[in-house]
N, CA, C, O and CB atoms as a CASP TS submission, in Angstrom:
PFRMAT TS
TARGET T0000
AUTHOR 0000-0000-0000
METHOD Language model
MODEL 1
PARENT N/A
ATOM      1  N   UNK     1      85.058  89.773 128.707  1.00  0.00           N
ATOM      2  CA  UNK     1      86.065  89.361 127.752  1.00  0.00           C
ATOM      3  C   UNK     1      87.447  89.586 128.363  1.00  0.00           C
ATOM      4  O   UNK     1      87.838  90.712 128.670  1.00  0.00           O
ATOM      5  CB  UNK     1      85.912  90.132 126.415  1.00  0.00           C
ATOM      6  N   UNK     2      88.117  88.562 128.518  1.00  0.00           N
ATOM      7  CA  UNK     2      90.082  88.419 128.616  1.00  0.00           C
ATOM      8  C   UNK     2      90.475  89.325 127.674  1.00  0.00           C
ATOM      9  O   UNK     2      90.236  89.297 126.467  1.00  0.00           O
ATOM     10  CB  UNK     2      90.958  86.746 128.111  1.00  0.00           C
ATOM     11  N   UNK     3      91.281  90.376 128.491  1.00  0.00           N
ATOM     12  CA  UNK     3      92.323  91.306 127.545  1.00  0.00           C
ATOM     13  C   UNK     3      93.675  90.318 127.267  1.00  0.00           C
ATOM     14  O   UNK     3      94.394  89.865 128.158  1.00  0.00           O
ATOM     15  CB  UNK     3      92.879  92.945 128.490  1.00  0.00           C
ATOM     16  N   UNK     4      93.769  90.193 126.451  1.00  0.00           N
ATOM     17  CA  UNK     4      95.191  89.666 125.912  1.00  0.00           C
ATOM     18  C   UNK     4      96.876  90.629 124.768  1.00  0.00           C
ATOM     19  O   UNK     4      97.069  91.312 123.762  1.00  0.00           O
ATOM     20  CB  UNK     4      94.435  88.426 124.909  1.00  0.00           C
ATOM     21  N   UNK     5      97.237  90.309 125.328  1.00  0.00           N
ATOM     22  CA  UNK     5      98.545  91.005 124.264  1.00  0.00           C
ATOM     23  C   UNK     5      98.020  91.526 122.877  1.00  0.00           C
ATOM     24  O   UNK     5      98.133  92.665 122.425  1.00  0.00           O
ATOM     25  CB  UNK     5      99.812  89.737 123.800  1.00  0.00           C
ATOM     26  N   UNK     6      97.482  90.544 122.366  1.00  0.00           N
ATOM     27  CA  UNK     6      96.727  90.682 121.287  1.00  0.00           C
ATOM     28  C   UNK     6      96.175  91.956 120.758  1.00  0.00           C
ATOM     29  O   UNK     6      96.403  92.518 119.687  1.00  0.00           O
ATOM     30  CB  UNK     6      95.837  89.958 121.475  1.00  0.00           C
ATOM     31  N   UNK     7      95.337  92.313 121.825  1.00  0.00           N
ATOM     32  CA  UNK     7      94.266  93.398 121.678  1.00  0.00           C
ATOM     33  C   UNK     7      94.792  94.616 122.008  1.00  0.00           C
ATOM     34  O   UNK     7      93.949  95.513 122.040  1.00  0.00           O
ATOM     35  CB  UNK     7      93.060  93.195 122.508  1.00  0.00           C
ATOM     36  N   UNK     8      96.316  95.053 122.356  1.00  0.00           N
ATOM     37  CA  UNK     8      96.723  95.976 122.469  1.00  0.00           C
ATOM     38  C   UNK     8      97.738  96.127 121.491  1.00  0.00           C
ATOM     39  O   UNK     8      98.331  95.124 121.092  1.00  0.00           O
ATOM     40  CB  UNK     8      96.942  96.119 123.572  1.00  0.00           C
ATOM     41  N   UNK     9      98.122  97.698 120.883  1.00  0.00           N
ATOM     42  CA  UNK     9      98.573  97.946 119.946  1.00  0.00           C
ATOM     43  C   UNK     9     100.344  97.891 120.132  1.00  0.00           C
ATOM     44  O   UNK     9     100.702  98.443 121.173  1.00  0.00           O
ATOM     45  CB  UNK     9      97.875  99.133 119.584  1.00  0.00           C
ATOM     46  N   UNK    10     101.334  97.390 119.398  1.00  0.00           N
ATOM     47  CA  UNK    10     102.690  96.756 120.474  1.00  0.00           C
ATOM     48  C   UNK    10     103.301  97.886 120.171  1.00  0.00           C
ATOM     49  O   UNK    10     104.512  97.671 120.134  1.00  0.00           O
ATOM     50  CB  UNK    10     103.727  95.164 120.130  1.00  0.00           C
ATOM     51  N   UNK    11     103.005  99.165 119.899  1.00  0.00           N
ATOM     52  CA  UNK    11     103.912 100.669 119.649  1.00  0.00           C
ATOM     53  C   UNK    11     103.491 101.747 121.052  1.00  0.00           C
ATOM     54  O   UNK    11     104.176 102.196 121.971  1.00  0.00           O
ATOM     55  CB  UNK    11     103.267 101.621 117.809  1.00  0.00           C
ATOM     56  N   UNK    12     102.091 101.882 120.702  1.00  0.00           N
ATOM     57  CA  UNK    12     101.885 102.361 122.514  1.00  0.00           C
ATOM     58  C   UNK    12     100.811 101.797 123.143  1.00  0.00           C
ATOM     59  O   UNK    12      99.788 102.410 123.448  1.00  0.00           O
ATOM     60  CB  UNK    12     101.578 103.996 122.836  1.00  0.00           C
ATOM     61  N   UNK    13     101.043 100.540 123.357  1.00  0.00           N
ATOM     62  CA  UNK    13      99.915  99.959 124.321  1.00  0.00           C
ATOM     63  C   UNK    13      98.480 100.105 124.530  1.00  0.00           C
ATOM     64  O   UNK    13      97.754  99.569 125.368  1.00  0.00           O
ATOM     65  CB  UNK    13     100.201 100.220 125.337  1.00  0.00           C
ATOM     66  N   UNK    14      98.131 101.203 123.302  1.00  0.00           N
ATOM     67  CA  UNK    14      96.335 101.431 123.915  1.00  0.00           C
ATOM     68  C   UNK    14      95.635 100.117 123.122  1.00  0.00           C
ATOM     69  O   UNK    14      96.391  99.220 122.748  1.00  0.00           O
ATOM     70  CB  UNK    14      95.329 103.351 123.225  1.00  0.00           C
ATOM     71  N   UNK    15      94.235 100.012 122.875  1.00  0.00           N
ATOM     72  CA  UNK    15      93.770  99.197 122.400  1.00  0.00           C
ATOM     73  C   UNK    15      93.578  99.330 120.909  1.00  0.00           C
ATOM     74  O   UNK    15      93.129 100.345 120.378  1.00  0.00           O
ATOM     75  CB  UNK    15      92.866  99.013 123.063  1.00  0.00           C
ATOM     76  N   UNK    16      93.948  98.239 120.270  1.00  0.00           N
ATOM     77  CA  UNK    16      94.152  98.142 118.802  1.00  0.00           C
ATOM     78  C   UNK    16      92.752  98.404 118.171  1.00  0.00           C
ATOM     79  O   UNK    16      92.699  99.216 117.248  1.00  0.00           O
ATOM     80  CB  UNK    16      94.766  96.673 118.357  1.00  0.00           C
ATOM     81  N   UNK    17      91.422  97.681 118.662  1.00  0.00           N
ATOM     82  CA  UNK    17      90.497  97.701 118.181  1.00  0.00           C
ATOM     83  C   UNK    17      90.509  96.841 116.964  1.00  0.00           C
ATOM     84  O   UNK    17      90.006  97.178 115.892  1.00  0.00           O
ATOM     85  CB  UNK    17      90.219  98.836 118.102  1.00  0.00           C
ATOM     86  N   UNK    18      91.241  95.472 117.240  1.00  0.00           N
ATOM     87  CA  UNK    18      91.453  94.343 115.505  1.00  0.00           C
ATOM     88  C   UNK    18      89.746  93.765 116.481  1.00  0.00           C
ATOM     89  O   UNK    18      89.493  93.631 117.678  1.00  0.00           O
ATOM     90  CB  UNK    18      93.722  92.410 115.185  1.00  0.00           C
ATOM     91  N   UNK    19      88.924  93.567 115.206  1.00  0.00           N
ATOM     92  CA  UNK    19      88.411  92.850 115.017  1.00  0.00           C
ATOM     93  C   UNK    19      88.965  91.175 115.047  1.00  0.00           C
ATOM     94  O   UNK    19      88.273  90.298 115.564  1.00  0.00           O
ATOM     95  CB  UNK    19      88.018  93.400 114.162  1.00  0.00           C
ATOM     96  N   UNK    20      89.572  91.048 114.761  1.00  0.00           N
ATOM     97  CA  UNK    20      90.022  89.497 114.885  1.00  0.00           C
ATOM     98  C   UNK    20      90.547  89.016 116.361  1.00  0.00           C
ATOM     99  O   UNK    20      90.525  87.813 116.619  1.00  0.00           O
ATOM    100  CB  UNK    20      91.293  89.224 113.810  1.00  0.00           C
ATOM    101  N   UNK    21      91.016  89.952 117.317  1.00  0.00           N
ATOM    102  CA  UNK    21      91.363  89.518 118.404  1.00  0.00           C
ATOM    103  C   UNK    21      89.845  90.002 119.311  1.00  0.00           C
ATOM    104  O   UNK    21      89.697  89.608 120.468  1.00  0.00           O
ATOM    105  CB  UNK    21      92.916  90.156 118.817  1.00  0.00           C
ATOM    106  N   UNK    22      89.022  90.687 118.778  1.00  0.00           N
ATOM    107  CA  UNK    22      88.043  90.656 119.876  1.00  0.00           C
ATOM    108  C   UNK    22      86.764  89.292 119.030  1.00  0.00           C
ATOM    109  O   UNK    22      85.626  89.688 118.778  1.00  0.00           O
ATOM    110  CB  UNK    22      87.290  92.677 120.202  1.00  0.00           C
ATOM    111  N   UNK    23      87.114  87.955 118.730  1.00  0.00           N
ATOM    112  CA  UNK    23      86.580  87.164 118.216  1.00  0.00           C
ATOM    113  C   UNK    23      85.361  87.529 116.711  1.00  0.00           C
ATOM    114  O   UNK    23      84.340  86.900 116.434  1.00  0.00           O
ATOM    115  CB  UNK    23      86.133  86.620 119.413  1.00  0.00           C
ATOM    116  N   UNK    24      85.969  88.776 115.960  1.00  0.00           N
ATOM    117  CA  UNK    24      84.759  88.757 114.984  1.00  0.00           C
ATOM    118  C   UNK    24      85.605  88.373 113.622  1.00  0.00           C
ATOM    119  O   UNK    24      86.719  87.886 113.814  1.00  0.00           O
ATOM    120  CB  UNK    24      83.818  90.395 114.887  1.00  0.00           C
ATOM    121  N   UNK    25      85.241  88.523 112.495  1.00  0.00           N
ATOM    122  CA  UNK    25      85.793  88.506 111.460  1.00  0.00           C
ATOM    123  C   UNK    25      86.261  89.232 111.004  1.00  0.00           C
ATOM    124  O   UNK    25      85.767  90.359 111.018  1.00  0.00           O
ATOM    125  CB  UNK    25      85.411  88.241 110.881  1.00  0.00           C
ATOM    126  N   UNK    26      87.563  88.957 110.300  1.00  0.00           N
ATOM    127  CA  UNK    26      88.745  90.330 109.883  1.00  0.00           C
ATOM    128  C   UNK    26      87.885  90.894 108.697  1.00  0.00           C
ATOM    129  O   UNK    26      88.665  91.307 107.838  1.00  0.00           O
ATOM    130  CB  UNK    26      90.695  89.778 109.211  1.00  0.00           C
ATOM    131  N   UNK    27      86.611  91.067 108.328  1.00  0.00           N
ATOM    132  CA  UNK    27      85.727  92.011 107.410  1.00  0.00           C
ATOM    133  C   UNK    27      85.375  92.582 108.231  1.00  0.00           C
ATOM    134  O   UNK    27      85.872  93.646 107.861  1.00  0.00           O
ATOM    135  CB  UNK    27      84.658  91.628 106.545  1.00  0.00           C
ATOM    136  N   UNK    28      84.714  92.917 109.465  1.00  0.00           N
ATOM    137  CA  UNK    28      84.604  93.688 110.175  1.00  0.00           C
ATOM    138  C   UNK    28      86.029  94.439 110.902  1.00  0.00           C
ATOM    139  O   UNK    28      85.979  95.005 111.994  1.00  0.00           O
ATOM    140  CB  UNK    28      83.756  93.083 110.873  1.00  0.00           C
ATOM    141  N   UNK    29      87.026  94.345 110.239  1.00  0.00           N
ATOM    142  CA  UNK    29      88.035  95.260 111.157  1.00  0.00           C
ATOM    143  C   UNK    29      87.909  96.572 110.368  1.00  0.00           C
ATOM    144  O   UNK    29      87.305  96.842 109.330  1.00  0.00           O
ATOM    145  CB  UNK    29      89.800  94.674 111.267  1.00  0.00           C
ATOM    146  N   UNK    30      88.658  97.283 111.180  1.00  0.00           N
ATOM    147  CA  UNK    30      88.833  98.732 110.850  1.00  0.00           C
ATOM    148  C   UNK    30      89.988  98.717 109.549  1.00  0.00           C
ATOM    149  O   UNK    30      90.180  99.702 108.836  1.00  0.00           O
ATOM    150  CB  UNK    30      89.410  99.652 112.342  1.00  0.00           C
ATOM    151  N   UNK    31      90.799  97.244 109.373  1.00  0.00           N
ATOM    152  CA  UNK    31      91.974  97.538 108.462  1.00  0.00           C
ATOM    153  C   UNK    31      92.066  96.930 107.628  1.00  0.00           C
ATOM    154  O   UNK    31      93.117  96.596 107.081  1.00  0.00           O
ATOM    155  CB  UNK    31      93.057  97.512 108.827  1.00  0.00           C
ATOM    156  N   UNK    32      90.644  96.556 107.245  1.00  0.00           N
ATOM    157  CA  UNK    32      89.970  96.158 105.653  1.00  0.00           C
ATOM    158  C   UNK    32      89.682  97.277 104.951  1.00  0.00           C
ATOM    159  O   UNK    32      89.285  97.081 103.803  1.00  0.00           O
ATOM    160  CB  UNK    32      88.541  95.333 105.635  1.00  0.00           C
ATOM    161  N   UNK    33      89.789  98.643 105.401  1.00  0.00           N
ATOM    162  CA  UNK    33      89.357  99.990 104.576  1.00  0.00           C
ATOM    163  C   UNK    33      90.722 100.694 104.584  1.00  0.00           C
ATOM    164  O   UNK    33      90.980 101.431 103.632  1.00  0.00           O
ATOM    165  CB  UNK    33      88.029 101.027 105.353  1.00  0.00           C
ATOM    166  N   UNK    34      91.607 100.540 105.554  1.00  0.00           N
ATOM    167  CA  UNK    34      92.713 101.227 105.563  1.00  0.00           C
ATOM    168  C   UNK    34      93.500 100.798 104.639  1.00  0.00           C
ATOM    169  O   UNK    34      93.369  99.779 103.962  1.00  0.00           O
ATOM    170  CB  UNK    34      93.283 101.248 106.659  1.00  0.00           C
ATOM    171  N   UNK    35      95.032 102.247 104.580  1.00  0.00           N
ATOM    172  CA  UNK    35      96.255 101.619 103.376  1.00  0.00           C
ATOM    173  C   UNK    35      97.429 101.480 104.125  1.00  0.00           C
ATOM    174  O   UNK    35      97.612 102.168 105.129  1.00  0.00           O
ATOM    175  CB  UNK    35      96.686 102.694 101.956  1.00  0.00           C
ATOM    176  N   UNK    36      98.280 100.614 103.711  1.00  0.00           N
ATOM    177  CA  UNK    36      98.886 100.563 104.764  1.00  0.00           C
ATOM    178  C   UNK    36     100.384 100.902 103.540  1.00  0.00           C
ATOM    179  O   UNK    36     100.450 100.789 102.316  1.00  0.00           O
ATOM    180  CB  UNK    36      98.593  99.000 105.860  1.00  0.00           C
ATOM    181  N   UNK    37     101.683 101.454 104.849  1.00  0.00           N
ATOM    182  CA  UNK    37     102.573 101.366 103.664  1.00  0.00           C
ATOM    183  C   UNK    37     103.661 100.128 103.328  1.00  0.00           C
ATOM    184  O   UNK    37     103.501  99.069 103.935  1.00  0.00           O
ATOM    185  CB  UNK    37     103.328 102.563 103.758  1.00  0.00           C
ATOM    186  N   UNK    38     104.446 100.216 102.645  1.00  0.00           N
ATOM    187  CA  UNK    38     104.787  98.659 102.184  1.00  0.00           C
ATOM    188  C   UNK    38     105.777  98.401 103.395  1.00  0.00           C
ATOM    189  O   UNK    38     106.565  99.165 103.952  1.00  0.00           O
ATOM    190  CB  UNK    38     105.613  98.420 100.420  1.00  0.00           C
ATOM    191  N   UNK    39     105.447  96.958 103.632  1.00  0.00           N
ATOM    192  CA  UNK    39     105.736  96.214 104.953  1.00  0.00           C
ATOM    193  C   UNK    39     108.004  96.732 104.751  1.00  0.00           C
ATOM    194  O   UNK    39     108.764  96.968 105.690  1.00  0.00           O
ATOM    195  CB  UNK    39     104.985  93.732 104.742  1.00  0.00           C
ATOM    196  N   UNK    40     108.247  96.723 103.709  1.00  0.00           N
ATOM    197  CA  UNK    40     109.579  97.428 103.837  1.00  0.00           C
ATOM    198  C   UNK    40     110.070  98.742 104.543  1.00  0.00           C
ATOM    199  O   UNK    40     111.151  98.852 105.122  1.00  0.00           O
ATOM    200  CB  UNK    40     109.877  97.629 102.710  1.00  0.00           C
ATOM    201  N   UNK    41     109.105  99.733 104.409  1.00  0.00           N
ATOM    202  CA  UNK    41     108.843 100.906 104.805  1.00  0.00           C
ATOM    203  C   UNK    41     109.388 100.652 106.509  1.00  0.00           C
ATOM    204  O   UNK    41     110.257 101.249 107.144  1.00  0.00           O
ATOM    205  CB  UNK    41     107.176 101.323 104.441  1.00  0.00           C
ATOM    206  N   UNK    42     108.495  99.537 106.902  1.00  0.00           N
ATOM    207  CA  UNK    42     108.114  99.580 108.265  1.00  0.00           C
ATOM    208  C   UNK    42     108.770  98.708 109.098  1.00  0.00           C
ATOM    209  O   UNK    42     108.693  98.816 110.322  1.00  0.00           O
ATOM    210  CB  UNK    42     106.830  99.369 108.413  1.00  0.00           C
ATOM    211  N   UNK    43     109.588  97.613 108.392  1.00  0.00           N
ATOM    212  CA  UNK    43     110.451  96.694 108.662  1.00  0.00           C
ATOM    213  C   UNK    43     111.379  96.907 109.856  1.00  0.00           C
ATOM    214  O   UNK    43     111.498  95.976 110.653  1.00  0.00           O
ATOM    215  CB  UNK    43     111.111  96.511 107.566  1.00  0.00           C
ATOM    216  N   UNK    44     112.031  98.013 110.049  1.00  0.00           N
ATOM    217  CA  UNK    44     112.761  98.447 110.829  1.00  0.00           C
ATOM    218  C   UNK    44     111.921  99.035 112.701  1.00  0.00           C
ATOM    219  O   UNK    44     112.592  99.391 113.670  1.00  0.00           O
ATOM    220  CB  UNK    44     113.423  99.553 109.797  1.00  0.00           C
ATOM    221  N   UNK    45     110.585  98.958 112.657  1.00  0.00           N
ATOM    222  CA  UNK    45     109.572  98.783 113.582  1.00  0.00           C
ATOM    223  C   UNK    45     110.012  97.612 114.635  1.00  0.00           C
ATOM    224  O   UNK    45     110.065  97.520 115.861  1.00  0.00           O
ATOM    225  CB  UNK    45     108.235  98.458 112.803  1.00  0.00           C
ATOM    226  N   UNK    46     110.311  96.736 113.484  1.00  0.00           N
ATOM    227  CA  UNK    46     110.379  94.979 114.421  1.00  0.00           C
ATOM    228  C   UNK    46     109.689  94.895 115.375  1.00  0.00           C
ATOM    229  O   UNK    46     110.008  94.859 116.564  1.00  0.00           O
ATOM    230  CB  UNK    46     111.722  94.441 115.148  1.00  0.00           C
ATOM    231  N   UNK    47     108.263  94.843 114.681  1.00  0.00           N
ATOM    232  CA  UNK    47     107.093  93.999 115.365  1.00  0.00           C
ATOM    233  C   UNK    47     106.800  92.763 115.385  1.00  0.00           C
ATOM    234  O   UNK    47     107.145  92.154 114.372  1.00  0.00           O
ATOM    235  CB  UNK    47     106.104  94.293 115.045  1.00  0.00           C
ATOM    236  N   UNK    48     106.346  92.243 116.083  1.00  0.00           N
ATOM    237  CA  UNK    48     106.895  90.970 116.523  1.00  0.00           C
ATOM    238  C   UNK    48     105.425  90.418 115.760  1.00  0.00           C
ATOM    239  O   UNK    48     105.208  89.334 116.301  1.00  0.00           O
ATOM    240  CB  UNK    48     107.294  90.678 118.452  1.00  0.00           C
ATOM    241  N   UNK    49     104.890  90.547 115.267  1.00  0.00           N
ATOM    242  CA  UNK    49     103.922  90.460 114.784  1.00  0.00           C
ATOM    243  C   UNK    49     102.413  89.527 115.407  1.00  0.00           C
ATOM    244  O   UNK    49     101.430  89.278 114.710  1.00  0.00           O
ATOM    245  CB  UNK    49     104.481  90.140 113.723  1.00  0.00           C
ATOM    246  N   UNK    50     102.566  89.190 116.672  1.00  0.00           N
ATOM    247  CA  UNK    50     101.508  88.619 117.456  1.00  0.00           C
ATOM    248  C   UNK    50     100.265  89.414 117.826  1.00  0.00           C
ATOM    249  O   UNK    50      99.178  89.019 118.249  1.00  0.00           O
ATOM    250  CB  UNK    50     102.066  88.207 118.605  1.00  0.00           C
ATOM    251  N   UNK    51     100.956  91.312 117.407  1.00  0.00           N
ATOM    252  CA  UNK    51      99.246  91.848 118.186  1.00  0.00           C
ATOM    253  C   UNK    51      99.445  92.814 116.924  1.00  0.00           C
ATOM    254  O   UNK    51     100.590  92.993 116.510  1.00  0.00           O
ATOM    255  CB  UNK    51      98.999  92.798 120.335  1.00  0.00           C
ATOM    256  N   UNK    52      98.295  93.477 116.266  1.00  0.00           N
ATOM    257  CA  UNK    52      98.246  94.583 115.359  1.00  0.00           C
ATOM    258  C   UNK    52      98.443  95.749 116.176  1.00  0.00           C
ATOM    259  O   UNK    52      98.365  95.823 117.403  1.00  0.00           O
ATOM    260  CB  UNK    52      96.968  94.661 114.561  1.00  0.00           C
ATOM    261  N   UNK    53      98.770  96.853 115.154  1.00  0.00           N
ATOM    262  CA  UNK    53      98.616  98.142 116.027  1.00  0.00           C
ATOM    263  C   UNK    53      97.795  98.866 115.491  1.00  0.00           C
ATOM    264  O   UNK    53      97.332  98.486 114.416  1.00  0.00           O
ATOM    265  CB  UNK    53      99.743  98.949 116.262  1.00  0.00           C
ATOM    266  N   UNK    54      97.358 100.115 116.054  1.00  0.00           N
ATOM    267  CA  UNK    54      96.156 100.612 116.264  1.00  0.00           C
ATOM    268  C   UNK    54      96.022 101.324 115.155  1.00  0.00           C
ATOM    269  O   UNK    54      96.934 101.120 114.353  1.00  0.00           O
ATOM    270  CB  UNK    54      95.953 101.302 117.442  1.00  0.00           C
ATOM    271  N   UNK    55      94.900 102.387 114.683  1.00  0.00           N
ATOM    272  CA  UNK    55      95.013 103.039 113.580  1.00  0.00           C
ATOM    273  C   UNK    55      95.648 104.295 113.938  1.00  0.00           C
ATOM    274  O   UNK    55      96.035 105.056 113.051  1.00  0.00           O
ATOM    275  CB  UNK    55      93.791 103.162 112.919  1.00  0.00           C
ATOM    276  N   UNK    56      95.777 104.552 115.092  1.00  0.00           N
ATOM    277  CA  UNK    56      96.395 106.241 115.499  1.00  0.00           C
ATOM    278  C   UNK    56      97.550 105.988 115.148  1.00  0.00           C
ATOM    279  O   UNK    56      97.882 106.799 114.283  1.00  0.00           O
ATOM    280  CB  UNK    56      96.407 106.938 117.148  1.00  0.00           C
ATOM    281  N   UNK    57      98.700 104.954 115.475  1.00  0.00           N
ATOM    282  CA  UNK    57      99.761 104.499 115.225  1.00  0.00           C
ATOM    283  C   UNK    57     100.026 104.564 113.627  1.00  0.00           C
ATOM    284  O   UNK    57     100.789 105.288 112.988  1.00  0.00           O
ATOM    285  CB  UNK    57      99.787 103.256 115.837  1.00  0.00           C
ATOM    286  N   UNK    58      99.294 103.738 113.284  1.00  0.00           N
ATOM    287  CA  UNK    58      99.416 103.561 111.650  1.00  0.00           C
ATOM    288  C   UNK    58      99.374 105.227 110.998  1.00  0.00           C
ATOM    289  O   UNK    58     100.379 105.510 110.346  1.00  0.00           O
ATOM    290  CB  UNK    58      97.856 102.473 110.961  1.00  0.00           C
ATOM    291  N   UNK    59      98.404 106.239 111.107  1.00  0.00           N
ATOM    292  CA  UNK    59      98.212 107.497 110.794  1.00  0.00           C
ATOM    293  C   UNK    59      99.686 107.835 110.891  1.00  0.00           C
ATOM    294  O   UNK    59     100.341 108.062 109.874  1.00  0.00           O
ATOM    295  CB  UNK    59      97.172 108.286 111.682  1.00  0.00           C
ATOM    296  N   UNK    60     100.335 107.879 112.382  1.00  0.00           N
ATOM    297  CA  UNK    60     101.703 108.137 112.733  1.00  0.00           C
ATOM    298  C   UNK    60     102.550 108.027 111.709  1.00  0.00           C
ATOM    299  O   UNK    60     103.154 108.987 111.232  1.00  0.00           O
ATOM    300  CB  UNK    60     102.154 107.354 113.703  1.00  0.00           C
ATOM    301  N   UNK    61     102.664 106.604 111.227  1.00  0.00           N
ATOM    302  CA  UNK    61     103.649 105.609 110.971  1.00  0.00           C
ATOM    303  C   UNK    61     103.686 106.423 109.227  1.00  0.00           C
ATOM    304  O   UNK    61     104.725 106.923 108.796  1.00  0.00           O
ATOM    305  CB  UNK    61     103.057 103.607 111.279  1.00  0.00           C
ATOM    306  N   UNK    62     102.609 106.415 108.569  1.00  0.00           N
ATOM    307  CA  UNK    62     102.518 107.348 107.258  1.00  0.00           C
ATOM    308  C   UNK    62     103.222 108.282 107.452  1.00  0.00           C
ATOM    309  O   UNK    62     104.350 108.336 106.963  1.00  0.00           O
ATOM    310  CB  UNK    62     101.266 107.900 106.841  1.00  0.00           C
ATOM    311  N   UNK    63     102.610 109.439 108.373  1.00  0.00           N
ATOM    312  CA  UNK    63     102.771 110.923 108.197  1.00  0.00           C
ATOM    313  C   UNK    63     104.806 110.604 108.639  1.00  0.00           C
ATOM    314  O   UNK    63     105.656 111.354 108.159  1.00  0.00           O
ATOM    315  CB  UNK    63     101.411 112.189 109.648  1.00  0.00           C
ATOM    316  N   UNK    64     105.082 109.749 109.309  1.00  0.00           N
ATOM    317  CA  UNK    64     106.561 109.737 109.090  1.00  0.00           C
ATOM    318  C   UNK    64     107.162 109.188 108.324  1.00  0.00           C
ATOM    319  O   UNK    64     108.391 109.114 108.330  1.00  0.00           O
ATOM    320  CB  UNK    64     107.140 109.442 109.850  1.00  0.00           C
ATOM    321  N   UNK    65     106.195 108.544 107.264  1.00  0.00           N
ATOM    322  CA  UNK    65     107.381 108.384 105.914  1.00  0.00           C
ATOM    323  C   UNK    65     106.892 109.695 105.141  1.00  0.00           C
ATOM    324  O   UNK    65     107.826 110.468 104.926  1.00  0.00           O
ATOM    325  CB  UNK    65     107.216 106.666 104.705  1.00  0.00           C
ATOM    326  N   UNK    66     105.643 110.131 104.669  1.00  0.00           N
ATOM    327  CA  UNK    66     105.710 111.233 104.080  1.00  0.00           C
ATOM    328  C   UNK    66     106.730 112.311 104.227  1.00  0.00           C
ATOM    329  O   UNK    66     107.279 112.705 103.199  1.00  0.00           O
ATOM    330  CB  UNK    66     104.732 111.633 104.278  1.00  0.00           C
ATOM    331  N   UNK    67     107.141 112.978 105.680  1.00  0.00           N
ATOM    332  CA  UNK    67     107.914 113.204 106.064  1.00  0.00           C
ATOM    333  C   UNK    67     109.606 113.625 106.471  1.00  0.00           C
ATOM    334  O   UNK    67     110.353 114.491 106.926  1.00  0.00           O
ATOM    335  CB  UNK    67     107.479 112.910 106.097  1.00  0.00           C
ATOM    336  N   UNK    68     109.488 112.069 105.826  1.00  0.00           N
ATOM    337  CA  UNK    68     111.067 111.312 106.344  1.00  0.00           C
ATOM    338  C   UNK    68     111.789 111.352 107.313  1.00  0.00           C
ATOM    339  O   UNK    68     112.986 111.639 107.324  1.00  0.00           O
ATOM    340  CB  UNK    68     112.013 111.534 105.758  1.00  0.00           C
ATOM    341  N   UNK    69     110.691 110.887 108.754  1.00  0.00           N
ATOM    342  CA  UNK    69     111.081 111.359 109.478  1.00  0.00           C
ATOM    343  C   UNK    69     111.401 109.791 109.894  1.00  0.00           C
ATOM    344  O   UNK    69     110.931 108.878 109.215  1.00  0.00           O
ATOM    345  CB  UNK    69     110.355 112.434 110.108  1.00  0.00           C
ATOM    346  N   UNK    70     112.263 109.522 111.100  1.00  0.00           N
ATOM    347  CA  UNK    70     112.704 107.929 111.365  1.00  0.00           C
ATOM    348  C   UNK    70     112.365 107.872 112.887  1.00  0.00           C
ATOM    349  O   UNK    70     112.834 108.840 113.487  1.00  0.00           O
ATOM    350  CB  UNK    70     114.541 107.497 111.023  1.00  0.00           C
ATOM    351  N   UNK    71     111.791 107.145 113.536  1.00  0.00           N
ATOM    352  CA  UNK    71     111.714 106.417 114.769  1.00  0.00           C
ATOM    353  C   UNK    71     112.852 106.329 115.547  1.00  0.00           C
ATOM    354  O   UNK    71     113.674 105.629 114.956  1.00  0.00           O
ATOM    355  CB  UNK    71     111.323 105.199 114.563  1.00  0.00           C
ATOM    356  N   UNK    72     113.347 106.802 116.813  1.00  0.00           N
ATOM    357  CA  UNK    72     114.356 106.526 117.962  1.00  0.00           C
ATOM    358  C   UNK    72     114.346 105.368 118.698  1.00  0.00           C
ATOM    359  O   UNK    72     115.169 105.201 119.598  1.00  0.00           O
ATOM    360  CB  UNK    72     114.278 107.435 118.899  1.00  0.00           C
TER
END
């Protein structure tokens, strides 16, 4: 299988693990069970939105709004 942009997570580069970029159906992804927080929250990320990011990221991305902590 071709690694593509896609399949890597665009915050730190490891592998996203989307089901949809390794050709299966987005019911089999990992982020049909996950919560995510509201796309406002995260807006300031400016992801370009062509590859998902991973769930370690996402865990991240919570525990720094719980937090209030902000991204450099």
């Amino acid at each position: 299988m071709t690694q593509t942009s896609a399949t890597f997570c665009p915050l730190c580069r490891n592998k996203n693990l989307c089901a949809v970029s390794a050709n299966r159906s987005i019911d089999e992804c990992w982020c049909q069970t996950a919560s995510f927080p509201p796309k406002a929250a995260v807006k300031e990320l400016e992801l370009d939105g062509k590859s998902c990011i991973c769930k370690s990221c996402l865990e991240k991305i919570k525990q720094e709004l719980e937090l209030g902590l902000k991204r450099i």
